[in-house]
C-alpha positions as CSV (number, residue, x, y, z in Angstrom):
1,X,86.4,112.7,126.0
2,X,84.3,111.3,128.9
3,X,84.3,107.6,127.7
4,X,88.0,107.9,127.6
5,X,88.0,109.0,131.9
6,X,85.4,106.5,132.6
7,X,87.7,103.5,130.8
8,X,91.1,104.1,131.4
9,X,93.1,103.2,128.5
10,X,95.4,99.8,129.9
11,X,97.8,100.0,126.5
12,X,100.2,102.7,127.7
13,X,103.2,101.8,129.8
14,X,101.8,103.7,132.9
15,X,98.7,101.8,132.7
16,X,100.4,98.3,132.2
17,X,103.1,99.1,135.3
18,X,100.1,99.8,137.7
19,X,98.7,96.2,136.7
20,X,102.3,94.6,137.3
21,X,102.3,97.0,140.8
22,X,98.8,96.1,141.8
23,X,99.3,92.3,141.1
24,X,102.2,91.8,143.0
25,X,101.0,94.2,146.1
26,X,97.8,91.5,146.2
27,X,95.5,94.0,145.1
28,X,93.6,92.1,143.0
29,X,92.3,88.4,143.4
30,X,94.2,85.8,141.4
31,X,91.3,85.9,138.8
32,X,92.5,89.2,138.1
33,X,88.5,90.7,137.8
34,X,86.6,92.6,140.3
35,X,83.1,90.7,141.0
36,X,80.2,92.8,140.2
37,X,77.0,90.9,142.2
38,X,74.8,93.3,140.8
39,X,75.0,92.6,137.2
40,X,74.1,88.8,138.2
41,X,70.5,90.5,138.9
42,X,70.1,91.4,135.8
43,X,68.5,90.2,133.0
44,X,70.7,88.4,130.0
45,X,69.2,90.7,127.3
46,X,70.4,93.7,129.7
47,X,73.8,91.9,130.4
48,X,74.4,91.3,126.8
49,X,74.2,94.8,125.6
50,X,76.3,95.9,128.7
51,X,78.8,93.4,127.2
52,X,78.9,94.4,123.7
53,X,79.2,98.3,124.9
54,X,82.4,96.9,127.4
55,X,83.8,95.0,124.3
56,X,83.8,97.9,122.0
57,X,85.5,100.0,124.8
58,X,88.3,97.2,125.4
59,X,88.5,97.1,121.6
60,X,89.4,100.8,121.5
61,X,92.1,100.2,124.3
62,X,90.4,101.1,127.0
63,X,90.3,99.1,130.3
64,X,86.2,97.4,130.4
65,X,84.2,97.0,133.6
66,X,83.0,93.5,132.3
67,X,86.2,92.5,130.2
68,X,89.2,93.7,132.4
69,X,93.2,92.8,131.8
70,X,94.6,90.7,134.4
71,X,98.5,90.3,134.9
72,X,99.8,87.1,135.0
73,X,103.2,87.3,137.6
74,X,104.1,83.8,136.7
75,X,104.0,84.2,132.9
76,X,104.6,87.9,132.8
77,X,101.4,88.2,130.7
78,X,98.8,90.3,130.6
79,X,95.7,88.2,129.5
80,X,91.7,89.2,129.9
81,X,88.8,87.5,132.1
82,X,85.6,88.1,131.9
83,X,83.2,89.1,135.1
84,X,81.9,85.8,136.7
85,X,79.0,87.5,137.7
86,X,77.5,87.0,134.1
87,X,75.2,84.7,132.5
88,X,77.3,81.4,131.4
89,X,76.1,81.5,128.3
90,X,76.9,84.5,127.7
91,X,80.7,84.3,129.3
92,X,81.5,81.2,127.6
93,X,80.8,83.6,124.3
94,X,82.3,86.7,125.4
95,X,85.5,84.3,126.3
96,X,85.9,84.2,122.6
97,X,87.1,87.9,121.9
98,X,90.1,87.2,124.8
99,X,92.3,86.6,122.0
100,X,91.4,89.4,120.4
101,X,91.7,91.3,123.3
102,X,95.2,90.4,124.2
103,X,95.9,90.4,120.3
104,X,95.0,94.4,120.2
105,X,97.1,94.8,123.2
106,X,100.2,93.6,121.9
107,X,99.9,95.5,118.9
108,X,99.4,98.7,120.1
109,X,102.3,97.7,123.2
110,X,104.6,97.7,119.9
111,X,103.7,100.8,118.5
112,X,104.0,102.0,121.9
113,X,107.5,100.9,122.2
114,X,109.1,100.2,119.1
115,X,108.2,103.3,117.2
116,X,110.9,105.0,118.6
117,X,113.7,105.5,116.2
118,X,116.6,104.1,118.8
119,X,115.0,100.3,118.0
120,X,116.2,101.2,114.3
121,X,114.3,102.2,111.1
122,X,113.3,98.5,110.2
123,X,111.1,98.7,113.7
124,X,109.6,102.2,113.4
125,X,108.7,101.0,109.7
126,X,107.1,98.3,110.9
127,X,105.2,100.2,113.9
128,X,104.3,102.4,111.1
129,X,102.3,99.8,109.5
130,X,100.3,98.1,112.5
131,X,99.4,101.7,113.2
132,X,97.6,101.2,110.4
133,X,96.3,97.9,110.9
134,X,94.7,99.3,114.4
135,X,93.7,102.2,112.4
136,X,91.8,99.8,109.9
137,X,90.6,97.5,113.0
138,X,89.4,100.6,115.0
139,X,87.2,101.9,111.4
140,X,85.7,98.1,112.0
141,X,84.8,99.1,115.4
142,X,83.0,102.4,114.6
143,X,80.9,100.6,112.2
144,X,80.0,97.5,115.0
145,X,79.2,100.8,117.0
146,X,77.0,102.5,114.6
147,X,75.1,99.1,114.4
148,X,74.5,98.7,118.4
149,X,73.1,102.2,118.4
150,X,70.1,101.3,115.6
151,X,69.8,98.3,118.3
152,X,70.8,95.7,115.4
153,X,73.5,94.6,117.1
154,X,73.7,91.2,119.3
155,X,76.8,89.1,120.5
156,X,76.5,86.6,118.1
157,X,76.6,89.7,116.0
158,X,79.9,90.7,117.0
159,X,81.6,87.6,116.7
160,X,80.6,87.6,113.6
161,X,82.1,90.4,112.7
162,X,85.4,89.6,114.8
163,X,85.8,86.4,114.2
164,X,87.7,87.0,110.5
165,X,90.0,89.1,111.8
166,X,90.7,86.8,114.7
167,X,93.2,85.0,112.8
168,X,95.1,88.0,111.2
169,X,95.4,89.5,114.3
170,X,97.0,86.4,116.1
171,X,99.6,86.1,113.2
172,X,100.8,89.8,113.8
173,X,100.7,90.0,117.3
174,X,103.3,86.3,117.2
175,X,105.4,88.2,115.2
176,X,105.0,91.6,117.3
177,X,105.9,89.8,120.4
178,X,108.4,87.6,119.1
179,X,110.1,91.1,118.0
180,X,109.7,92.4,121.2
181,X,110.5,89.3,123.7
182,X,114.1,88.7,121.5
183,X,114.6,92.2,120.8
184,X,115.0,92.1,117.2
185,X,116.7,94.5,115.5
186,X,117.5,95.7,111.4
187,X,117.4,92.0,109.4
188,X,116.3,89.8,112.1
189,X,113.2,91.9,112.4
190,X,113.0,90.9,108.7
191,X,113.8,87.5,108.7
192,X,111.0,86.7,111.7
193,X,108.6,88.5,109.4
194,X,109.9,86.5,106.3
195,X,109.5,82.8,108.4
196,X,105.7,84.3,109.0
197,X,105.5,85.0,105.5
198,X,106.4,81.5,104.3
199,X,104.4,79.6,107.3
200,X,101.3,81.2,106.2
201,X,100.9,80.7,102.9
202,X,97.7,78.3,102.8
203,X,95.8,80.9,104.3
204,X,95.4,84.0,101.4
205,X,94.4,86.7,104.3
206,X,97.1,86.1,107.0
207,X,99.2,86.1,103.8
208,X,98.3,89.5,102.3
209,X,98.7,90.8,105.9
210,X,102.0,89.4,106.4
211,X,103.5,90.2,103.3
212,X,102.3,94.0,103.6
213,X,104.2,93.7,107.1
214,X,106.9,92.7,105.0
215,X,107.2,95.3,102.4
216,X,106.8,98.0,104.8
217,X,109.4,96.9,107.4
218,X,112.0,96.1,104.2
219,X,111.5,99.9,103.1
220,X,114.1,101.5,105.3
221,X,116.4,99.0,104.4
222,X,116.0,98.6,100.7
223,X,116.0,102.4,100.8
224,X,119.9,101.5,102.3
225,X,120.7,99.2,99.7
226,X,119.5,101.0,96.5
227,X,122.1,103.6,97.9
228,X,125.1,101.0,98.8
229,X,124.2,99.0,95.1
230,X,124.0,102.6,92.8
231,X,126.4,104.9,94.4
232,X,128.3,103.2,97.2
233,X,126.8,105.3,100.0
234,X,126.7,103.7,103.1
235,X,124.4,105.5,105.4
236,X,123.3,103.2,108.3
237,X,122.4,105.0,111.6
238,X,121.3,102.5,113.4
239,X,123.5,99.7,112.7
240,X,121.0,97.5,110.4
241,X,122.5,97.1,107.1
242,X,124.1,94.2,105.9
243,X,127.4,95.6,105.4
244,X,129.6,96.9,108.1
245,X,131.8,99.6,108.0
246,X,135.0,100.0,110.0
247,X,135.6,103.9,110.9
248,X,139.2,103.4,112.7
249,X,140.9,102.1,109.5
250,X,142.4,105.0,108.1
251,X,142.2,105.4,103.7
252,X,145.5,107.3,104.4
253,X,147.1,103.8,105.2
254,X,147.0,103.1,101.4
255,X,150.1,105.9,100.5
256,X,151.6,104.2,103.0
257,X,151.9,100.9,102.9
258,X,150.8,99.8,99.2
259,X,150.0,96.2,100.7
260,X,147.5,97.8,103.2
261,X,144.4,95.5,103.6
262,X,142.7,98.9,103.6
263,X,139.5,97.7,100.9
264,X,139.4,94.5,102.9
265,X,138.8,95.9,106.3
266,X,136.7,98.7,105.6
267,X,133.7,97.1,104.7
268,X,132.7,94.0,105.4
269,X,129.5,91.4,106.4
270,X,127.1,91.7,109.1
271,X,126.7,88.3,110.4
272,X,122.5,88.6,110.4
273,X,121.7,89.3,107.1
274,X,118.0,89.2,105.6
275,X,117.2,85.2,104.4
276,X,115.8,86.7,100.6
277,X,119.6,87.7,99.8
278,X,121.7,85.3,101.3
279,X,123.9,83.9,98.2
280,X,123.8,87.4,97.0
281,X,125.8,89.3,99.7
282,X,129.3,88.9,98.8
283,X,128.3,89.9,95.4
284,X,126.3,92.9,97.2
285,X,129.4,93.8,98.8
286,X,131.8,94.0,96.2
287,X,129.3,96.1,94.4
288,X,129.4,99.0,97.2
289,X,133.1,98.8,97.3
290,X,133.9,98.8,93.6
291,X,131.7,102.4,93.6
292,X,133.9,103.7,96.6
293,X,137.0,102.8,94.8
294,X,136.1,104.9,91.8
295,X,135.4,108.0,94.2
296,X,138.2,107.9,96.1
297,X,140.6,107.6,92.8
298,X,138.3,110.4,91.3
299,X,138.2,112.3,95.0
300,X,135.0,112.7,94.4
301,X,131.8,112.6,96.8
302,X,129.7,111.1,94.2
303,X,130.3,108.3,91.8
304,X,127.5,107.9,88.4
305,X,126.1,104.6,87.8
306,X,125.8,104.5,83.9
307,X,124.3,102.6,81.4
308,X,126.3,100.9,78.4
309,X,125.2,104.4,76.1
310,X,126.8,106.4,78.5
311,X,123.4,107.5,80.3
312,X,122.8,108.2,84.1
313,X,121.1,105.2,85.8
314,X,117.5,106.3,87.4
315,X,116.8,102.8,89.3
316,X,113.1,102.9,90.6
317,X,112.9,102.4,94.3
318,X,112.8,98.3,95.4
319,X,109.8,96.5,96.3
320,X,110.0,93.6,98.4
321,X,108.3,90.7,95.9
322,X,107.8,87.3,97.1
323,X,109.1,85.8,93.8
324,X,112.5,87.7,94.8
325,X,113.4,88.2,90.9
326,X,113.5,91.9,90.7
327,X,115.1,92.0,93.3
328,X,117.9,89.6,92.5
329,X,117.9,91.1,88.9
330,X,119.0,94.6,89.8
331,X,121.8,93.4,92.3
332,X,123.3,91.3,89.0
333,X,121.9,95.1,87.2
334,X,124.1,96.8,89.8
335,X,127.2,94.9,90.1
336,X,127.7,94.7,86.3
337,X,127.4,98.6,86.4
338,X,129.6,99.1,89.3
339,X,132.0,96.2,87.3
340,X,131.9,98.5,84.2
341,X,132.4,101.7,85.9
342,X,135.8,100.7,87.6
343,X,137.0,98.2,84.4
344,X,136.4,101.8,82.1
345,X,137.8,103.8,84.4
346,X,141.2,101.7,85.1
347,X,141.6,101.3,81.3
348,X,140.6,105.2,80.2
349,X,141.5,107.5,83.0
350,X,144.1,105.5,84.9
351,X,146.0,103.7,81.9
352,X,146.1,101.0,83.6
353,X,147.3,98.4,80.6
354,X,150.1,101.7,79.9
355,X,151.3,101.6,83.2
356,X,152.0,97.8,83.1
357,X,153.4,98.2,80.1
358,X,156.1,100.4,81.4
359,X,156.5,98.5,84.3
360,X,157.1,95.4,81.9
361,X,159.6,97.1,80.1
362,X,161.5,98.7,82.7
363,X,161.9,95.3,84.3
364,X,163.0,93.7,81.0
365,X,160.0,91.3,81.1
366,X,159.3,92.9,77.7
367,X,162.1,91.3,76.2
368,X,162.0,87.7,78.3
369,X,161.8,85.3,75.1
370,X,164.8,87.1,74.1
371,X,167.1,87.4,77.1
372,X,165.9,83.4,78.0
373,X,167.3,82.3,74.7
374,X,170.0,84.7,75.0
375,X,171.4,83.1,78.0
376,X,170.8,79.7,76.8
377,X,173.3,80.5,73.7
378,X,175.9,82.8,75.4
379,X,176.0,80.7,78.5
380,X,179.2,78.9,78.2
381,X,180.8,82.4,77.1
382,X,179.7,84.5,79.9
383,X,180.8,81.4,82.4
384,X,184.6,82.1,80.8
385,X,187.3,84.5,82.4
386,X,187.4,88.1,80.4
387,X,190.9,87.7,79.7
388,X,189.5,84.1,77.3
389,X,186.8,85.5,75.7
């Protein structure tokens, strides 16, 4: 569309590069914003619409002619000024959607960047859902736009309508650039999204935003441990999961070497591990690895999690929840299963309590009490020559 040639969008990589480019080259003043002499002619009424029309466009992404980005070389920053030129009034106001403005621009910098699946599924999850938040933010600005065209709409208006989200926005784009400046990856995007969550629960809205952050960006992984906790599978592309699995250990090593520490090596803790399950990961573990022991002594791909009547376990997908009870209730849920499942299957497929038995008994330990009393009595015989006894 025309608007989108006459306001060059700043958000995508491209554009952000030429402002690092043109910054250093000296291209623009240190203000950052091109002086415009002849809007200072102008009349304020006429100034303000032009800067509620260059607001919607900078809201949208694209690059204003009143409201321009401005690279900072000694912070690294891009930040937004407003034209000099204008009334004072009326830039001391306009001043106010900056946060906003650089707000918007790290979001969609994230979706930008992150939604590419080689940050990990926990990233592109969470792209997924500030996608929507711009979505939701860029349904606010058709309807401020609507309003400007039946003339209704003034800059005291706007801020109006702004100034709610104003807060929001700020909370997600901390979190969004804290992601991005440490390069977070799998549970440490989830734990700076869960200190968020619990630093911002006196306000209800930054709360409900956060903790839909949350629930979205724990999706992927949940979807990772529902697997690990019900049937031992360990699918992990990206190297996210709390458990790590060793691929040069060999299961062979086992009918080798019956001491092999083959169980203990080949899966163990990742040393980031989401905050809302610590004191549950060992138990976590042990639960994957009791599954994997019943399919590897069944050979089988596949191992059943079943209920105390014999039934197949359906467990309903997990849902982050604040409280962190359901969650903590099916991993107990889990590991009694997976308990059960190996217990049952040493005692009724295996034999296990048989084999022992036989072991017992081949080795004499059957019979201790009596060989132990046996020796005590027959001692001073068995001590004599054969030719005395």
């Amino acid at each position: 569309p025309q608007w989108a040639l006459a306001h060059p969008v700043i958000y995508s990589g491209q554009g952000i590069q030429s402002l690092r480019e043109g910054s250093q080259a000296g291209q623009h003043p240190p203000q950052g914003i091109e002086i415009h002499s002849e809007y200072s002619s102008m009349e304020p009424e006429m100034q303000e619409l032009m800067l509620i029309d260059d607001l919607l466009y900078v809201f949208l992404g694209s690059k204003g002619k009143l409201v321009r980005p401005s690279y900072r070389k000694e912070s690294e920053r891009i930040t937004f000024v407003v034209d000099p030129s204008l009334d004072s009034s009326l830039r001391v106001l306009a001043e106010k959607f900056v946060p906003i403005c650089v707000s918007l621009q790290v979001l969609q910098v994230f979706i930008e960047t992150r939604f590419d699946y080689k940050y990990g599924l926990v990233n592109h999850a969470l792209a997924a859902m500030v996608k929507e938040l711009v979505w939701e933010w860029r349904l606010l600005v058709s309807q401020m736009e609507s309003i400007l065209q039946d003339g209704k709409l003034s800059l005291h208006a706007l801020w109006y309508y702004c100034q709610p989200s104003l807060g929001t926005l700020k909370t997600v784009s901390d979190i969004l650039t804290r992601v991005i400046n440490e390069d977070l990856h799998g549970a440490e995007v989830l734990n700076a999204v869960y200190a968020s969550l619990q630093s911002n629960k006196g306000d209800q809205d930054r709360y409900d935003v956060v903790l839909s952050l949350m629930r979205a960006s724990c999706r992927p992984y949940f979807k990772m441990l529902k697997s690990w906790l019900y049937e031992g599978k360990f699918d992990d592309p990206y190297s996210e999961f709390l458990i790590i699995k060793e691929n040069d250990i060999r299961k062979e090593s086992l009918t080798e070497n019956i001491m092999s520490s083959y169980w203990q090596q080949c899966y163990s803790l990742r040393d980031s591990v989401p905050h809302f399950l610590e004191g549950y990961t060992h138990k976590i573990l042990r639960t994957g690895k009791y599954w994997n022991v019943v399919k590897e002594c069944q050979h089988s791909e596949t191992a059943a999690a079943l209920d105390g009547s014999g039934v197949a376990l359906r467990p309903e997908d997990i849902v982050y929840d604040p409280n962190n009870r359901n969650l903590l209730a099916m991993v107990e849920k889990a590991f009694n299963v997976a308990s059960q499942s190996l217990l049952s299957f040493l005692h009724e497929k295996v034999d296990m309590v048989g084999r022992l038995r036989s072991i017992k008994r081949y080795f004499l330990l059957d019979q201790g009490d009596f060989l132990m009393h046996f020796m005590d009595s027959a001692g001073d015989e068995l001590e004599k020559d054969l030719s005395e006894v």
